[in-house]
C-alpha positions as a LaTeX table, in Angstrom:
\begin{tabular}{lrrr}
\hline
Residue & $x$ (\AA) & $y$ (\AA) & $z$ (\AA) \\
\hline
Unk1 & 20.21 & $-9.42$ & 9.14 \\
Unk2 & 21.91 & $-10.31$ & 12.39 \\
Unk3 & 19.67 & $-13.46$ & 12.63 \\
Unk4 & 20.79 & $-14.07$ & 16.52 \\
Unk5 & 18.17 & $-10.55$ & 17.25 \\
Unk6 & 15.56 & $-11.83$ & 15.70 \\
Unk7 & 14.37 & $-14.40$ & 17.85 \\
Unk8 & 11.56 & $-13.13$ & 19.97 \\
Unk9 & 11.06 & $-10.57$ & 17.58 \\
Unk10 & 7.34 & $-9.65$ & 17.54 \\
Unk11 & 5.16 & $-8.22$ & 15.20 \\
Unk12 & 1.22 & $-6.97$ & 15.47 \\
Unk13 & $-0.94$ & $-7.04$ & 12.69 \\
Unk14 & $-4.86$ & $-5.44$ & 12.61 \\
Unk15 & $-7.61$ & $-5.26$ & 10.85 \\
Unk16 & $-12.02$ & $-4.76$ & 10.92 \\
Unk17 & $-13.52$ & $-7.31$ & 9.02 \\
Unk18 & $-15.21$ & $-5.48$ & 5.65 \\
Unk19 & $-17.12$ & $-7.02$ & 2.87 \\
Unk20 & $-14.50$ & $-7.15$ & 0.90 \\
Unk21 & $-12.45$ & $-9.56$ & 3.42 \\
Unk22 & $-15.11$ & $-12.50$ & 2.98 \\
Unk23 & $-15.61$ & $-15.81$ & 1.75 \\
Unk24 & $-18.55$ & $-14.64$ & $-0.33$ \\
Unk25 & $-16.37$ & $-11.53$ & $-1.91$ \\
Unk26 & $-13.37$ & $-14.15$ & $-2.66$ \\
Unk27 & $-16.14$ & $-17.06$ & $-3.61$ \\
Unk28 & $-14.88$ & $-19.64$ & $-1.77$ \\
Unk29 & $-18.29$ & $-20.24$ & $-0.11$ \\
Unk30 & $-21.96$ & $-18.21$ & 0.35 \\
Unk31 & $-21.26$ & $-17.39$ & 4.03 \\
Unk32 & $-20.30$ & $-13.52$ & 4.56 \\
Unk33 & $-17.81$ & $-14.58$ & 7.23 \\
Unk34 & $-13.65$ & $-13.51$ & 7.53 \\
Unk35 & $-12.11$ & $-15.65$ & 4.85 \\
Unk36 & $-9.24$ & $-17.75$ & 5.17 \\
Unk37 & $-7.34$ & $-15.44$ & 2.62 \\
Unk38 & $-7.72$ & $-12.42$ & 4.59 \\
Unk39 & $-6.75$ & $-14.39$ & 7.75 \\
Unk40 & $-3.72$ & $-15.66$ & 6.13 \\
Unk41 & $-2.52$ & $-12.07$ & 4.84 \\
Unk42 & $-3.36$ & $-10.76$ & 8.08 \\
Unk43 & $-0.77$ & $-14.03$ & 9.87 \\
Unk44 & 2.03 & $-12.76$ & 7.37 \\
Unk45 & 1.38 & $-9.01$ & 8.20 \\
Unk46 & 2.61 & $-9.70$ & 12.04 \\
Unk47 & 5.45 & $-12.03$ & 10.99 \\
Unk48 & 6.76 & $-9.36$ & 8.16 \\
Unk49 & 5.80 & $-6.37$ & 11.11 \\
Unk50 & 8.23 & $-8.53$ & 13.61 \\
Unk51 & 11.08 & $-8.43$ & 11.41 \\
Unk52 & 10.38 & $-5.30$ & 9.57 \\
Unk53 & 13.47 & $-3.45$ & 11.81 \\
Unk54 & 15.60 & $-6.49$ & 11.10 \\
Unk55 & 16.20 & $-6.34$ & 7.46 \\
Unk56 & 19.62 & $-5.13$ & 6.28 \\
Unk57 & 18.95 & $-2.91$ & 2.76 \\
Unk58 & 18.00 & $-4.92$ & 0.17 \\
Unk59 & 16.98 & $-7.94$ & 1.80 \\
Unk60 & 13.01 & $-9.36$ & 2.20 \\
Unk61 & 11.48 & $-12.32$ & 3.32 \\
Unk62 & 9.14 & $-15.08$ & 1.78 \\
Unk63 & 6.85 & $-17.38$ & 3.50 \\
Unk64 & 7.56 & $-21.07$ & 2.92 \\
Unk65 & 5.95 & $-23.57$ & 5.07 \\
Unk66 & 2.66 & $-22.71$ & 6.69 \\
Unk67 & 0.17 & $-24.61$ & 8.93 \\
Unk68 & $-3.17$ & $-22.89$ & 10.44 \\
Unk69 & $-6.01$ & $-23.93$ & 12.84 \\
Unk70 & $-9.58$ & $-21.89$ & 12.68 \\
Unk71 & $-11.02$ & $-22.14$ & 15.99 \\
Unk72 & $-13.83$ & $-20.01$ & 15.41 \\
Unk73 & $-14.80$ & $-17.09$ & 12.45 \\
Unk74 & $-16.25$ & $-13.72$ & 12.84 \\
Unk75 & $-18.15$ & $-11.67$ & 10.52 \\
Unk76 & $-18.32$ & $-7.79$ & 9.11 \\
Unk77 & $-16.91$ & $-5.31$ & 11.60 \\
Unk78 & $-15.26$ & $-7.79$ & 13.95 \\
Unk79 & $-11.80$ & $-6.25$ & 14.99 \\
Unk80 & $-9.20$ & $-8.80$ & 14.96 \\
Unk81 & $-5.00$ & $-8.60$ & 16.03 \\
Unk82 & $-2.30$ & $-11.04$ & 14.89 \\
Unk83 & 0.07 & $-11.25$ & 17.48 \\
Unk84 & 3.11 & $-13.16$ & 15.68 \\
Unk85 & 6.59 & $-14.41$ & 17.64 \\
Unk86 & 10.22 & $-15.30$ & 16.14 \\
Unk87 & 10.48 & $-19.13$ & 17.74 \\
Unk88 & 13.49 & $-20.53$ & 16.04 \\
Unk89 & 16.27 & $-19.98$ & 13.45 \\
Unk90 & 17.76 & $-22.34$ & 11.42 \\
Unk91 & 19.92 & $-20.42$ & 8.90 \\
Unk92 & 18.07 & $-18.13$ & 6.98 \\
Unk93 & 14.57 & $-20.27$ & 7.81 \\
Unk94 & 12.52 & $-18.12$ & 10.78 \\
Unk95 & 10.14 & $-20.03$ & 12.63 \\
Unk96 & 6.72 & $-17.65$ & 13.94 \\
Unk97 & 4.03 & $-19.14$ & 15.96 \\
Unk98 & 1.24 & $-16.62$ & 15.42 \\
Unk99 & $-2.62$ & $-15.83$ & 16.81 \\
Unk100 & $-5.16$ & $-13.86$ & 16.09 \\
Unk101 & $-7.69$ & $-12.99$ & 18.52 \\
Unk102 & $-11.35$ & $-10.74$ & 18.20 \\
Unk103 & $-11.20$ & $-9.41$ & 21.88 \\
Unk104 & $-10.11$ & $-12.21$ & 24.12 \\
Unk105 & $-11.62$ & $-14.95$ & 21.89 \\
Unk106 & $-8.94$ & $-16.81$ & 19.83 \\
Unk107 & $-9.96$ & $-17.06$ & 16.23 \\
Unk108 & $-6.67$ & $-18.98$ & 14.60 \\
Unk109 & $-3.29$ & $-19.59$ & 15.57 \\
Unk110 & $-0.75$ & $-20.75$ & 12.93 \\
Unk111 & 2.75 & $-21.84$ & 12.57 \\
Unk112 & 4.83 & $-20.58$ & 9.36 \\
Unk113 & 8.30 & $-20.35$ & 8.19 \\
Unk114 & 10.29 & $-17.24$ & 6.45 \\
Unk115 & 12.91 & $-17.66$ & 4.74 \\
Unk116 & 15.09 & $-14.27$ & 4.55 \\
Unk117 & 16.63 & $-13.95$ & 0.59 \\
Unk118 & 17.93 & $-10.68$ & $-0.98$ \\
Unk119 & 15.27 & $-9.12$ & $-3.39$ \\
Unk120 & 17.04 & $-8.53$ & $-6.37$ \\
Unk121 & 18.73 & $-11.78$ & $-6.75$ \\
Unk122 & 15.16 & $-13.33$ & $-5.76$ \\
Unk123 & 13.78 & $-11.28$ & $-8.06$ \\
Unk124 & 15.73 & $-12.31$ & $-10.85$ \\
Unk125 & 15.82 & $-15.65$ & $-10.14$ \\
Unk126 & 11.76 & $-15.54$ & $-10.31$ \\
Unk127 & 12.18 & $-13.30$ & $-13.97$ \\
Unk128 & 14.77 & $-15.95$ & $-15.02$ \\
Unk129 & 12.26 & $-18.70$ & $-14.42$ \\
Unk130 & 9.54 & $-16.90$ & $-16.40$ \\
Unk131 & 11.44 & $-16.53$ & $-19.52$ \\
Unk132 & 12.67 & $-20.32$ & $-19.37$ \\
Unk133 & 8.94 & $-21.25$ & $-18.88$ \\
Unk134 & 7.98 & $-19.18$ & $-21.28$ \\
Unk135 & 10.57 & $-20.71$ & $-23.97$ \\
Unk136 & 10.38 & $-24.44$ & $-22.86$ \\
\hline
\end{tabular}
Protein backbone atom coordinates (compact mmCIF):
# COMPACT_ATOMS: atom_id res chain seq x y z
CA UNK A 1 0.00 0.00 0.00
CA UNK A 2 1.46 3.41 -0.70
CA UNK A 3 0.08 4.63 2.70
CA UNK A 4 0.85 8.53 1.70
CA UNK A 5 -2.66 7.95 -0.99
CA UNK A 6 -4.65 6.85 1.39
CA UNK A 7 -5.40 9.71 3.37
CA UNK A 8 -8.67 11.19 2.33
CA UNK A 9 -9.52 8.06 0.90
CA UNK A 10 -13.31 7.60 1.12
CA UNK A 11 -15.49 4.86 1.18
CA UNK A 12 -19.62 4.58 1.06
CA UNK A 13 -21.34 1.92 2.62
CA UNK A 14 -25.49 1.19 2.29
CA UNK A 15 -27.96 -0.60 3.46
CA UNK A 16 -32.34 -0.84 4.21
CA UNK A 17 -32.89 -1.79 7.55
CA UNK A 18 -34.58 -5.63 7.43
CA UNK A 19 -35.68 -7.78 10.25
CA UNK A 20 -32.90 -9.51 10.26
CA UNK A 21 -30.62 -6.26 11.07
CA UNK A 22 -32.38 -5.75 14.62
CA UNK A 23 -31.88 -5.80 18.14
CA UNK A 24 -34.74 -8.23 18.57
CA UNK A 25 -33.24 -10.71 15.64
CA UNK A 26 -29.61 -10.44 17.42
CA UNK A 27 -31.42 -10.43 21.13
CA UNK A 28 -29.78 -7.78 22.53
CA UNK A 29 -33.10 -6.12 23.50
CA UNK A 30 -37.19 -6.48 22.54
CA UNK A 31 -37.17 -3.28 20.43
CA UNK A 32 -37.29 -4.07 16.48
CA UNK A 33 -34.96 -1.13 15.89
CA UNK A 34 -31.27 -1.09 13.67
CA UNK A 35 -28.93 -2.84 16.03
CA UNK A 36 -25.68 -1.75 17.03
CA UNK A 37 -24.14 -4.87 15.23
CA UNK A 38 -25.51 -4.05 11.97
CA UNK A 39 -24.45 -0.39 12.47
CA UNK A 40 -21.02 -1.39 13.30
CA UNK A 41 -20.63 -3.79 10.12
CA UNK A 42 -22.16 -1.22 8.13
CA UNK A 43 -19.06 1.66 9.80
CA UNK A 44 -16.39 -1.05 8.66
CA UNK A 45 -18.07 -1.57 5.19
CA UNK A 46 -17.18 2.32 4.24
CA UNK A 47 -13.73 2.20 5.90
CA UNK A 48 -12.80 -1.33 4.02
CA UNK A 49 -14.85 0.40 0.63
CA UNK A 50 -12.27 3.55 1.11
CA UNK A 51 -9.29 1.54 0.93
CA UNK A 52 -10.53 -1.28 -1.12
CA UNK A 53 -8.31 0.29 -4.37
CA UNK A 54 -5.41 0.72 -1.99
CA UNK A 55 -4.43 -2.74 -1.14
CA UNK A 56 -1.31 -4.17 -2.80
CA UNK A 57 -2.09 -8.25 -3.50
CA UNK A 58 -2.18 -10.02 -0.60
CA UNK A 59 -2.59 -7.49 1.91
CA UNK A 60 -6.09 -6.76 4.17
CA UNK A 61 -6.95 -4.73 6.92
CA UNK A 62 -8.31 -5.32 10.56
CA UNK A 63 -10.13 -2.98 12.74
CA UNK A 64 -8.44 -2.25 16.06
CA UNK A 65 -9.62 0.57 18.09
CA UNK A 66 -13.19 1.71 17.72
CA UNK A 67 -15.36 4.39 19.43
CA UNK A 68 -19.18 5.13 18.31
CA UNK A 69 -21.94 7.66 19.28
CA UNK A 70 -25.86 6.71 18.48
CA UNK A 71 -27.59 9.87 18.05
CA UNK A 72 -30.75 8.52 17.10
CA UNK A 73 -32.06 4.72 15.66
CA UNK A 74 -34.35 3.90 12.89
CA UNK A 75 -36.42 0.97 12.30
CA UNK A 76 -37.40 -1.68 9.29
CA UNK A 77 -36.97 -0.14 5.85
CA UNK A 78 -35.04 2.96 6.90
CA UNK A 79 -32.23 3.51 4.19
CA UNK A 80 -29.09 4.42 5.79
CA UNK A 81 -25.24 5.48 4.10
CA UNK A 82 -21.89 5.31 5.92
CA UNK A 83 -19.88 7.89 4.62
CA UNK A 84 -16.25 6.92 6.07
CA UNK A 85 -12.83 9.29 5.61
CA UNK A 86 -8.95 8.29 5.89
CA UNK A 87 -7.92 11.10 8.77
CA UNK A 88 -4.47 10.07 9.74
CA UNK A 89 -1.63 7.52 9.30
CA UNK A 90 0.64 6.46 11.66
CA UNK A 91 2.53 3.50 10.12
CA UNK A 92 0.41 0.87 9.17
CA UNK A 93 -2.50 2.28 11.83
CA UNK A 94 -5.38 4.27 9.50
CA UNK A 95 -7.41 6.59 11.31
CA UNK A 96 -11.44 6.92 9.69
CA UNK A 97 -13.90 9.25 11.15
CA UNK A 98 -17.14 7.81 9.82
CA UNK A 99 -21.22 8.74 9.73
CA UNK A 100 -24.07 7.32 8.89
CA UNK A 101 -27.01 9.23 8.04
CA UNK A 102 -31.05 8.06 7.12
CA UNK A 103 -31.69 11.08 4.70
CA UNK A 104 -30.21 14.16 6.21
CA UNK A 105 -30.69 12.96 9.82
CA UNK A 106 -27.40 11.73 11.42
CA UNK A 107 -27.88 8.40 13.09
CA UNK A 108 -24.04 7.62 14.42
CA UNK A 109 -20.76 8.83 13.72
CA UNK A 110 -17.70 6.81 14.91
CA UNK A 111 -14.03 6.94 15.03
CA UNK A 112 -11.96 3.56 14.34
CA UNK A 113 -8.55 2.48 13.53
CA UNK A 114 -7.22 -0.16 10.71
CA UNK A 115 -4.39 -1.54 10.91
CA UNK A 116 -3.13 -2.82 7.29
CA UNK A 117 -1.26 -6.61 7.83
CA UNK A 118 -0.65 -9.15 5.01
CA UNK A 119 -3.31 -12.02 5.11
CA UNK A 120 -1.40 -14.97 5.02
CA UNK A 121 1.09 -14.18 7.62
CA UNK A 122 -2.07 -12.83 9.70
CA UNK A 123 -3.63 -15.73 8.97
CA UNK A 124 -1.16 -17.94 10.25
CA UNK A 125 -0.31 -16.13 13.02
CA UNK A 126 -4.22 -16.45 14.11
CA UNK A 127 -3.94 -20.64 13.13
CA UNK A 128 -0.66 -20.65 15.14
CA UNK A 129 -2.44 -19.23 18.14
CA UNK A 130 -5.27 -21.78 17.90
CA UNK A 131 -3.16 -24.78 18.04
CA UNK A 132 -1.04 -23.31 21.07
CA UNK A 133 -4.44 -22.64 22.80
CA UNK A 134 -5.60 -25.63 21.96
CA UNK A 135 -2.40 -27.57 23.48
CA UNK A 136 -1.77 -25.26 26.56
Amino acid sequence: MKFDDVRGAMGIAALVVRPSDTSVAHGTNDLPVLSTTTLTNLIEGACSAALAEHFAPGETSVTGEFSLVITSTVGVGAELRAHATCVSIDGHLLDFHVEVHHGSKLIASATLSRKVVDRVSYMARIAAESVMSEAG
